[in-house]
Steps between C-alpha positions, in 0.01 A plus 500: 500500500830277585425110511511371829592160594428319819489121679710245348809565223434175403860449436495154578242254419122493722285194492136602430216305663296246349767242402393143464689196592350163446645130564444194278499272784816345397737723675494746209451888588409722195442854616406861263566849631508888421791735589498895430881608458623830390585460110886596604539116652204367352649334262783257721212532811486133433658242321466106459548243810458836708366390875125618585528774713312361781492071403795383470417157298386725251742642172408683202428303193417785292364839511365834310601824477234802412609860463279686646422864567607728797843342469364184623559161356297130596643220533294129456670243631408133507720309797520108503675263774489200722292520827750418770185443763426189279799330311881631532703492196235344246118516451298161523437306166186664321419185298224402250477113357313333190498128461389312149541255277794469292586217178752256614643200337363204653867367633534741715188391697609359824311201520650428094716236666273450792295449651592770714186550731203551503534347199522119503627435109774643341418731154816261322339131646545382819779238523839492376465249239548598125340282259521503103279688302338408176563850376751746498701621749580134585434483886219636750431535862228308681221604278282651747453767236692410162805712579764435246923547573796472283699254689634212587308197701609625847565870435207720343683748361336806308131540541304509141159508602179335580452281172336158606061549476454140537266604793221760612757671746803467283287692236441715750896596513576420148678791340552717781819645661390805694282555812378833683735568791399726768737820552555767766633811479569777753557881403632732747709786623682639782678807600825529656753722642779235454716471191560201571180362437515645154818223450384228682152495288683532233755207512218308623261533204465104319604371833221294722422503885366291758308775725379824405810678464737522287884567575317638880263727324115397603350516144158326571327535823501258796096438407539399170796237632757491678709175379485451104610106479363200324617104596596371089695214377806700499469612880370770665443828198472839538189590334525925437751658296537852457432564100536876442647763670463885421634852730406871529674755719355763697585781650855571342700766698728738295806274552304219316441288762168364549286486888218237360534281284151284336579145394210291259555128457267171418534207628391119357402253657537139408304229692692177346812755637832632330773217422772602757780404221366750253446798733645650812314623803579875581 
């Protein structure tokens, strides 16, 4: 008895049901599906960056071919894209933060020249008088808490340490030259349809900011902060600065050129702030 055919050639590409789409609630569409194709165009039925059929936001990221039988192949393919109904060109910044304690040497405190509130005495003496010292280095400040300087009598110069335990709370500081400083960082990620964004993170990684975005990309959302400042001796400091920087593409077309592009970064932030004449704002 002759074979016969009937319905559907097949000849291009069908969408099965049961596809699932789900959104991170960022703006970022992931989406799996099931074709049937006749095994003569089964294998170029779809290719990388290729549009969902039906949603446009949506490109192939990568897919699976099975040969089947009855001259039928299956195609898996896993789509990924930016939700248009909820950001444009860029997804919103999916951010997680840890803060701790990090070692710091003890000049670096803020108040170490103070007093720099709340505190009411400086770490290095209150004062600007520098009197002689029975020991060496020759000269001190104050002597709130035995802090010892190589200087002169009206310039401190280098800072040697804590070496005067004439007194319960100068003991108390003797030998010591580091404190715990507390330390935020933020780990993120965004995706993106614009090259551009790939650059400007780029060129902006060991540069600071003064809101949550850097170079006009929104790296930290408005509720953890929108302005990222701190008042210090030197002015007005930017206290993020974008530390590390890392890129992925998706959904490469044949020509090479990627639709969505994923962008990780961290971010530190300093609460005494960044020195403006050692780094640059993006």
């Amino acid at each position: 008895m002759a074979l016969v055919k009937a319905g559907n050639a097949l000849t291009t590409k069908m969408l099965q049901p049961g596809g699932v789409y789900q959104t991170d609630g960022y703006g970022l569409l992931t989406g799996r599906v099931t074709y049937l194709v006749d095994k003569a165009s089964g294998g170029t039925a779809v290719i990388g960056g290729q549009v969902h059929p039906t949603y446009a936001d949506l490109f192939v990221h990568k897919f699976t071919l099975t040969k089947g039988a009855l001259d039928l192949d299956t195609i898996d393919a896993e789509y990924v894209g930016i939700d248009s109904a909820v950001v444009t060109t860029r997804t919103l910044p999916n951010v997680t933060a840890s803060t701790g304690l990090t070692s710091e040497h003890i000049t670096t405190h803020p108040n170490f020249f103070g007093p720099t509130a709340p505190f009411t005495v400086a770490i290095a003496g209150n004062g600007t008088t520098f009197t002689a010292s029975s020991v060496k280095p020759q000269y001190r400040v104050g002597g709130d808490f035995g802090a010892h300087f190589n200087g002169t009598s009206t310039n401190a110069g280098g800072f040697v340490g804590f070496l005067d335990s004439s007194t319960a709370v100068k003991q108390a500081f003797y030998g010591k030259n580091q404190y715990l400083a507390p330390t935020t960082s933020f780990s993120g990620s965004i995706y993106t349809k614009m090259e551009g964004d790939v650059t400007k993170i780029k060129a902006a990684v060991g540069k600071t900011s003064n809101t949550n975005q850097f170079d006009g990309l929104k790296l930290i959302p408005d509720h953890l902060g929108t302005t990222w400042t701190v008042a210090a001796k030197g002015g007005t400091l930017d206290t993020i600065l974008l530390s590390q920087a890392s890129f992925e593409d998706y959904c490469v077309q044949a020509s090479g050129t990627p639709k969505i592009f994923k962008i990780n970064y961290e971010i530190r932030f300093n609460r005494e702030g960044y020195p403006n004449q050692v780094y640059t704002r993006a």
